[in-house]
N, C-alpha and C positions, 0 to 999 in steps of 0.2 A: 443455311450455312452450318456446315457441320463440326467444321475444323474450330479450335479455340486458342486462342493466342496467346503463347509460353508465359507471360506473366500472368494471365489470368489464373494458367492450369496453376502456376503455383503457390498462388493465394488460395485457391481450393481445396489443395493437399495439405496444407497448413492448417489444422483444426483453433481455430478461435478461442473456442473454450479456455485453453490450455493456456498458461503464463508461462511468457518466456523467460524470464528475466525470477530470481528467487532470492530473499536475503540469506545469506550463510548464517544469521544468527537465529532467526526465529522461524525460517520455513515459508516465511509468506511468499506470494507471487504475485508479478507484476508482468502487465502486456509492454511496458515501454522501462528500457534503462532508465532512465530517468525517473521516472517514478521510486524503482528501488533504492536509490541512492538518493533519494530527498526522503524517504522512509527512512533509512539507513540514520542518514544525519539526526531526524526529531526523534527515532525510536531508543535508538543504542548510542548515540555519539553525544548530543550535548546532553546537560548537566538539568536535571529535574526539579527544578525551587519548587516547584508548584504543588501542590498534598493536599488530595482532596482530607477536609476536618472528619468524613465520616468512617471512609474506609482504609484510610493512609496511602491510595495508591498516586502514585507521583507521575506529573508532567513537565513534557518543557517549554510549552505556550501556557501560559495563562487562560487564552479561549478555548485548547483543548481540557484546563480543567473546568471553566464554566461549561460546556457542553456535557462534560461529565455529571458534573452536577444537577443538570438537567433531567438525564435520565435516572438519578438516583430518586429525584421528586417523584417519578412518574411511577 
């Protein structure tokens, strides 16, 4: 069977690689809306209490600054 059936062909045409989806403020890219727009919220929109003691860079989860902290150990 030769022939390929129209949504297939254009999931094929579609390269993967590539992020559809991009925030206007920092460049990043994402495969699903969603994803940018919850980026969007923890990155650029709420308010950062969080500061790591070593290097002063600021979060707005708590567990993204222990995770930070993690790598700074290592």
């Amino acid at each position: 069977r030769s022939e390929t059936r129209p949504h297939t062909q254009k999931q094929r045409q579609q390269p993967s690689h590539l992020p559809l989806y991009v925030c206007q403020e920092c460049g990043k890219g994402f495969p699903y809306a969603a994803d940018v727009l919850k980026h969007q919220e923890l990155k650029h929109a709420l308010p950062k209490p969080h500061r790591c003691p070593a290097c002063g860079q600021t979060f707005s989860l708590k567990s993204s600054l222990q995770l930070h902290k993690c790598n700074q150990d290592s």
